[in-house]
C-alpha positions as CSV (number, residue, x, y, z in Angstrom):
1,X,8.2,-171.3,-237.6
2,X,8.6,-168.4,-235.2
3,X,6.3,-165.5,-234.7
4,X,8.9,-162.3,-234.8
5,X,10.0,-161.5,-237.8
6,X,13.9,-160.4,-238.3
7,X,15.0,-160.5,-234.9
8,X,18.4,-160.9,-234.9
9,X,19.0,-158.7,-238.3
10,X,19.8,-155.6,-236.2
11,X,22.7,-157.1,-233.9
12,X,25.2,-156.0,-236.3
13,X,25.0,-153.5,-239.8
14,X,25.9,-156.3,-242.4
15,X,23.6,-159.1,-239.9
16,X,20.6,-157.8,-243.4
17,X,23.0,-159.7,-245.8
18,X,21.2,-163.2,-246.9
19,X,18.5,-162.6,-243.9
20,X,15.4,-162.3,-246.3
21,X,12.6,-164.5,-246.4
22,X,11.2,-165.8,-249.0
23,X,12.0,-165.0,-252.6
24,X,14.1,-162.5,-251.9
25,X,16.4,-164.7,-249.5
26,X,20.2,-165.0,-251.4
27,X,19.8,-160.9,-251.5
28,X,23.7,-159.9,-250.0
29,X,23.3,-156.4,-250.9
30,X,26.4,-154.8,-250.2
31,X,27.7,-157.2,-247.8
32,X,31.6,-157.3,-249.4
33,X,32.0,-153.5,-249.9
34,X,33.2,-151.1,-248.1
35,X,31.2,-148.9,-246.1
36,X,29.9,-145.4,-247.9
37,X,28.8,-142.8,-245.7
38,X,26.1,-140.2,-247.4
39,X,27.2,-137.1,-245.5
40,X,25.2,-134.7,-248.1
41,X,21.0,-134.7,-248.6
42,X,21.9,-132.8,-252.4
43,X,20.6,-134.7,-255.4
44,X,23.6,-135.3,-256.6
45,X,28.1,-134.4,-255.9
46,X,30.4,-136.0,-253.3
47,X,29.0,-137.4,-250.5
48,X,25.4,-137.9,-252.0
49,X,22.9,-141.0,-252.3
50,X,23.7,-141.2,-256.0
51,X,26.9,-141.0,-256.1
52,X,27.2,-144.5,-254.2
53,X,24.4,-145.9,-256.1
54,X,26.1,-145.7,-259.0
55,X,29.7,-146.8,-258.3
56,X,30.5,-150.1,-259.6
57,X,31.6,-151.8,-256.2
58,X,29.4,-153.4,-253.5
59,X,28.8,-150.8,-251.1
60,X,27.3,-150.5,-247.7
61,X,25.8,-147.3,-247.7
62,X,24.5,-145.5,-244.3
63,X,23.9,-142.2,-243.4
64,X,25.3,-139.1,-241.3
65,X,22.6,-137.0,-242.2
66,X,18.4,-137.0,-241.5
67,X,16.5,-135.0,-244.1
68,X,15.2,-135.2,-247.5
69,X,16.8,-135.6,-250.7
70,X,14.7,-134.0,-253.8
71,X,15.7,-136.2,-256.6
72,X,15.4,-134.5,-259.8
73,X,15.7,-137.8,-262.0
74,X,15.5,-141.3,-260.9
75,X,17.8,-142.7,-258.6
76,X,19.9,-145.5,-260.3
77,X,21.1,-148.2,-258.0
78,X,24.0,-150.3,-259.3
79,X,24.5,-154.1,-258.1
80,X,26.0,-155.0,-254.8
81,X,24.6,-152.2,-252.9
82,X,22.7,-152.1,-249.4
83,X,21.0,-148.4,-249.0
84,X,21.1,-148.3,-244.7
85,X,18.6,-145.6,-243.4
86,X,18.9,-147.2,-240.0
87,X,19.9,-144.4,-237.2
88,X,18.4,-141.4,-239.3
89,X,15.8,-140.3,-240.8
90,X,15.9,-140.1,-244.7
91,X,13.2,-139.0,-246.9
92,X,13.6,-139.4,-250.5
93,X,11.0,-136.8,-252.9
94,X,10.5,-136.0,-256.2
95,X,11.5,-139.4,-257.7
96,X,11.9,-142.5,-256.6
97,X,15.0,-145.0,-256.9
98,X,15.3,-147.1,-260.2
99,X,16.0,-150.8,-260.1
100,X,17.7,-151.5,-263.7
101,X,19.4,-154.7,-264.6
102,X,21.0,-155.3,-261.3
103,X,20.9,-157.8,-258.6
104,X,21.5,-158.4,-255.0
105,X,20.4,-154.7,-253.4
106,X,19.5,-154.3,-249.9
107,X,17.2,-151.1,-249.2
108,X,15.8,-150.3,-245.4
109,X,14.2,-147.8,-243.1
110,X,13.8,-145.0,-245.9
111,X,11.0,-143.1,-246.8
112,X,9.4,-142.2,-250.2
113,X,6.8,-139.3,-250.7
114,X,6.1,-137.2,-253.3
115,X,6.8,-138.8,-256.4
116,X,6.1,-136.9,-259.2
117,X,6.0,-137.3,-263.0
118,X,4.7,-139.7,-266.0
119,X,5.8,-143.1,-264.7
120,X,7.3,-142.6,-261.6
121,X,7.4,-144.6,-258.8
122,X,9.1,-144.9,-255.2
123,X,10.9,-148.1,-255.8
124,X,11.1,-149.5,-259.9
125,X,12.6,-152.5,-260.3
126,X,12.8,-153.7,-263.9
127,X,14.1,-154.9,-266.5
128,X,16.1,-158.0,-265.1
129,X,16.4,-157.0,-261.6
130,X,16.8,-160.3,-259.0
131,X,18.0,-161.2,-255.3
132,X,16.3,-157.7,-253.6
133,X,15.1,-156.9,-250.3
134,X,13.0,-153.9,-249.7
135,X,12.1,-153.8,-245.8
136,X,11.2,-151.2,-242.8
137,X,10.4,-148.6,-245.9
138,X,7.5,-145.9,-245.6
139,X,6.1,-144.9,-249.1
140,X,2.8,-142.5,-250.1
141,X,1.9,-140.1,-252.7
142,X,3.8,-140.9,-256.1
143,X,2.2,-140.1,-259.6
144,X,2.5,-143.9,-260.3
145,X,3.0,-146.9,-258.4
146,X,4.6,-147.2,-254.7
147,X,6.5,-150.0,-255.5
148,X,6.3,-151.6,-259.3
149,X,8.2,-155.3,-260.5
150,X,7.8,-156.3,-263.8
151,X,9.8,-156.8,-267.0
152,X,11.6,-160.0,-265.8
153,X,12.5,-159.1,-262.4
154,X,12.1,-162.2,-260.2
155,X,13.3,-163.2,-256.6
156,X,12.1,-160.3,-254.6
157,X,11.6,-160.0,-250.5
158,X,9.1,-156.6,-249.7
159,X,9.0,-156.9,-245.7
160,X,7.4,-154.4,-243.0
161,X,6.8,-151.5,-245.3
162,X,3.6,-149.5,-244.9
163,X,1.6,-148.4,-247.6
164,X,-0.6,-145.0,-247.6
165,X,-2.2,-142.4,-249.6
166,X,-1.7,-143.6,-252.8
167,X,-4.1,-145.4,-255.4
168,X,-2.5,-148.0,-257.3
169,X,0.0,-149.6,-254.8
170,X,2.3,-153.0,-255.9
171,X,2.0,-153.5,-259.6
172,X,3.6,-157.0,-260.5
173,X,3.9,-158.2,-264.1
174,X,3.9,-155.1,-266.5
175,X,1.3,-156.6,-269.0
176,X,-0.8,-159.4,-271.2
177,X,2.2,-158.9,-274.3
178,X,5.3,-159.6,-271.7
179,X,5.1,-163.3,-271.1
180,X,8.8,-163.7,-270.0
181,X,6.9,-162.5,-266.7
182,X,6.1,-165.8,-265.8
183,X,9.8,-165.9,-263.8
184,X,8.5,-163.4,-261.4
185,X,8.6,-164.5,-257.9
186,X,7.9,-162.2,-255.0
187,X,7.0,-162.9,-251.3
188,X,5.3,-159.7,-249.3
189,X,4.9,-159.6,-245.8
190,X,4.4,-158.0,-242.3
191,X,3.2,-155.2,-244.6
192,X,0.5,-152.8,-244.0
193,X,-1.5,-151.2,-246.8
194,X,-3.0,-148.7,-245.4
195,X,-6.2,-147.0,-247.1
196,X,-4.9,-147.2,-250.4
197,X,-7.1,-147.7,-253.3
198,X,-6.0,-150.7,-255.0
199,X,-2.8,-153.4,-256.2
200,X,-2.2,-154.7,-252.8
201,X,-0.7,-156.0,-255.0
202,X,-2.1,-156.7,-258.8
203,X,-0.2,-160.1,-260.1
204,X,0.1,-160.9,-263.8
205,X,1.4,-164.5,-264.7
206,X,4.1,-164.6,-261.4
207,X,4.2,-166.2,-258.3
208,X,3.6,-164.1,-255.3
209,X,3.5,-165.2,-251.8
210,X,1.5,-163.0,-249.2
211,X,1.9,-163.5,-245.4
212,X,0.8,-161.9,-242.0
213,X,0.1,-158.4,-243.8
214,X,-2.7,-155.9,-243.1
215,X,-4.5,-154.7,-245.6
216,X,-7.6,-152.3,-244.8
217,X,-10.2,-149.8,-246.2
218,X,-9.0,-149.9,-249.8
219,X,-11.2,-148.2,-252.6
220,X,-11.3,-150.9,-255.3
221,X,-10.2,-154.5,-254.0
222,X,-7.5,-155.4,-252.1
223,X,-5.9,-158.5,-254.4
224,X,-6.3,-158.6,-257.9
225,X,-4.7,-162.0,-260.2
226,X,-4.7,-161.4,-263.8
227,X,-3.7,-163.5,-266.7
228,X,-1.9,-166.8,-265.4
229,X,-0.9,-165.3,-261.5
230,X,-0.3,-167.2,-258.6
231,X,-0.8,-165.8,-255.5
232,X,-1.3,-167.9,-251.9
233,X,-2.5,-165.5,-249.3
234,X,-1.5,-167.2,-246.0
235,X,-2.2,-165.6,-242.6
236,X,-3.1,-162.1,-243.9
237,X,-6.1,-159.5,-242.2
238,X,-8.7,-158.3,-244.9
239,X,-10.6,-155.1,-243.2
240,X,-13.0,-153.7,-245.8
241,X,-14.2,-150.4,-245.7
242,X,-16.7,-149.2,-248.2
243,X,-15.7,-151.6,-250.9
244,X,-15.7,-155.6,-249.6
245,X,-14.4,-157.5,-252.0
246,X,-10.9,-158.6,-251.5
247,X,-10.0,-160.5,-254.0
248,X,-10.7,-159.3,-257.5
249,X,-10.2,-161.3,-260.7
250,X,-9.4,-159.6,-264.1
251,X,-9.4,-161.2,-267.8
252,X,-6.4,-160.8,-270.3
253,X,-4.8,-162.9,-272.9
254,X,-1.4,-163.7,-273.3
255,X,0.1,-162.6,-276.1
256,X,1.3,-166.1,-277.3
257,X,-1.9,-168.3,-276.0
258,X,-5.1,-168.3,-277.7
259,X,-7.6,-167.8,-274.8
260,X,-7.7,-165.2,-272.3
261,X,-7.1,-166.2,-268.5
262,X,-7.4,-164.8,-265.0
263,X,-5.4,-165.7,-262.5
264,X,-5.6,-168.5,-259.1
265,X,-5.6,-167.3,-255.1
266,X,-5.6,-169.8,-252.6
267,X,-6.1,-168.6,-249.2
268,X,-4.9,-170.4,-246.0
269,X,-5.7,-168.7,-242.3
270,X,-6.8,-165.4,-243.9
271,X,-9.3,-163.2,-241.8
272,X,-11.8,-161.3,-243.3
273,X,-13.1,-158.4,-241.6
274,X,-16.3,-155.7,-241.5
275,X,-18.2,-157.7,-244.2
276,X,-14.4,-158.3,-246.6
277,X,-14.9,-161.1,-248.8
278,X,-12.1,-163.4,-250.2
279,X,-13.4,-165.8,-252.9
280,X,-10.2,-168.1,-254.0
281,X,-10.6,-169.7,-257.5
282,X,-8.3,-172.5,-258.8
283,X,-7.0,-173.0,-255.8
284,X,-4.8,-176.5,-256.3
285,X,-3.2,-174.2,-259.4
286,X,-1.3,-172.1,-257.0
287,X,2.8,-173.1,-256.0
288,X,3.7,-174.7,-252.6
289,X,6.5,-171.9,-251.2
290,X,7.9,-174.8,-249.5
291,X,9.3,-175.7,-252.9
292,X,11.0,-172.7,-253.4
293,X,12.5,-172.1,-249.9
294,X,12.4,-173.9,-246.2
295,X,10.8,-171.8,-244.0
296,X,9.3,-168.3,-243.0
297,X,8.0,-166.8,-239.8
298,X,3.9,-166.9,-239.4
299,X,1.7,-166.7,-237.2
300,X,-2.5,-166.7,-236.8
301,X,-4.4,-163.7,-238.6
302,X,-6.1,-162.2,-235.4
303,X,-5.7,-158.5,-233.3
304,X,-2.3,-159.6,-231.8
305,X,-1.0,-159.4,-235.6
306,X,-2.5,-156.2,-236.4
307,X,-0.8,-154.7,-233.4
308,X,2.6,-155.8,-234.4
309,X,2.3,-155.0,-238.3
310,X,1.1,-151.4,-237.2
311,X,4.6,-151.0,-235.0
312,X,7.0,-152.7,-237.3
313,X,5.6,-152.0,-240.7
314,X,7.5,-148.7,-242.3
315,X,10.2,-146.7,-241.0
316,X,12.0,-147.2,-238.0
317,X,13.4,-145.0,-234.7
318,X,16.5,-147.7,-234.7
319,X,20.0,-147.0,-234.4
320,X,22.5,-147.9,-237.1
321,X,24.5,-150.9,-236.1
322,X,28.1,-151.4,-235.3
323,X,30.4,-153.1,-237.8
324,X,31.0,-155.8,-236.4
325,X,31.7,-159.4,-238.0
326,X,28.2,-161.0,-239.3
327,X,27.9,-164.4,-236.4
């Protein structure tokens, strides 16, 4: 395993196509569409975000423009589509986009503030939502979650995002009555939660790998599993503020088993800083990743890896590549 992240995804625009690691990995976005050029920051009309998200055909879409698009409604994103913020700056308000029975989308190098409304969120991704990749994204300040899975969404890369202002973070699993849950698989990492409250993320019944993220000064823990999770926390930093528990266990019952459960962490190379403590439970419970895919970049939970987290997690001053055939 290496120690940089990504480094070749930049070389050329489609180069993001089946580049994720982890869960997330078979995510081709838009790869064999044509390329859609957002030339208008409206909500909605010719030229706009949503009108590519919603067109049938994969789509590659970048943008001519750098501002920021008020959505008043959801943003639905059809299959087959890579939203491209590389080379400007794009900041999406109001409401969020909404992952809805789809597969294989690609979003990067966006930002998200200012969600507001019951239930809204920067990125949702259920019901039956598989193969994404959400990387290089910045997200704060939505009436809900920042990023929420659940409802049988499975198969799900989140990679150098940063995380900030905002209470309850990464929900995954929607609740004790939705057991078909249990198919949720989601790797985060390189991500930097930064002084938010809580859900860094909160797991119910999936499997969720965390690696080489930064997680500091939350207000209520940092990890939570819940009924049946399991989460391996490999290689991340734990700096507490006021509150120093890390990882937190909550009690539910399944709807279709008798006795309630938490959940299992096992923790491999984690650091724990300013007084943090990370108390796995069950930990032989917990899936091997190596049984799920070959191989993912890591490297030792110290200061080098904060450094690089705080410069590659969120968006990104990068230009848009050329179109040029994936090598």
């Amino acid at each position: 395993m290496g120690d940089e992240p990504y480094g070749n995804v930049d070389r050329c625009l489609r180069a993001l196509a089946g580049a994720a690691e982890g869960f997330g990995q078979k995510s081709v976005g838009g790869l064999n569409g044509e390329v859609y050029h957002v030339t208008s920051l409206a909500d909605q009309g010719p030229g706009t975000l949503r009108e590519a998200c919603k067109k049938k055909d994969p789509l590659w879409i970048v943008f001519e423009v750098s501002g920021v698009i008020q959505l008043e409604s959801y943003c639905r994103v059809s299959s087959y589509k890579t939203i491209d913020g590389r080379g400007q700056r794009v900041k999406l308000k109001g409401k969020g986009l909404q992952l809805k029975d789809c597969e294989h989308v690609i979003i990067c190098n966006l930002e998200f503030e200012g969600g507001r409304g019951h239930d809204v969120d920067g990125i949702q991704l259920k019901p039956n939502t598989r193969h994404i990749w959400v990387d290089r994204c910045t997200l704060q300040d939505f009436d809900d979650g920042l990023i929420d899975i659940t409802r049988r969404s499975t198969n799900i890369t989140i990679s150098r995002c940063h995380f900030l202002r905002h209470d309850k973070t990464m929900l995954i699993g929607a609740d004790p009555n939705h057991v078909e849950d249990r198919c949720i698989q989601v790797t985060v990492h390189h991500c930097w939660f930064d002084g938010t409250r809580q859900r860094h993320p909160r797991v119910r019944f999936g499997k969720v790998h965390l690696y080489n993220n930064y997680t500091r000064d939350w207000g209520i823990y940092a990890v939570c599993a819940s009924v049946e999770a399991q989460i391996l926390s490999q290689c991340n930093i734990y700096e507490a503020g006021a509150k120093r528990t890390a990882f937190e266990y909550y009690t539910e019952k399944a709807a279709d088993r008798h006795n309630p459960a938490t959940g299992s962490i096992r923790s491999e190379g984690d650091t724990f800083l300013k007084g943090a403590i990370g108390e796995p439970r069950n930990q032989q419970a917990v899936f091997k990743p190596e049984s799920f895919y070959p191989h993912w970049t890591l490297e030792p939970a110290g200061d080098a890896l904060i450094k690089k987290i705080c410069n590659i997690a969120g968006w990104q001053n990068c230009v848009l590549p050329p179109d040029t055939p994936v090598q």
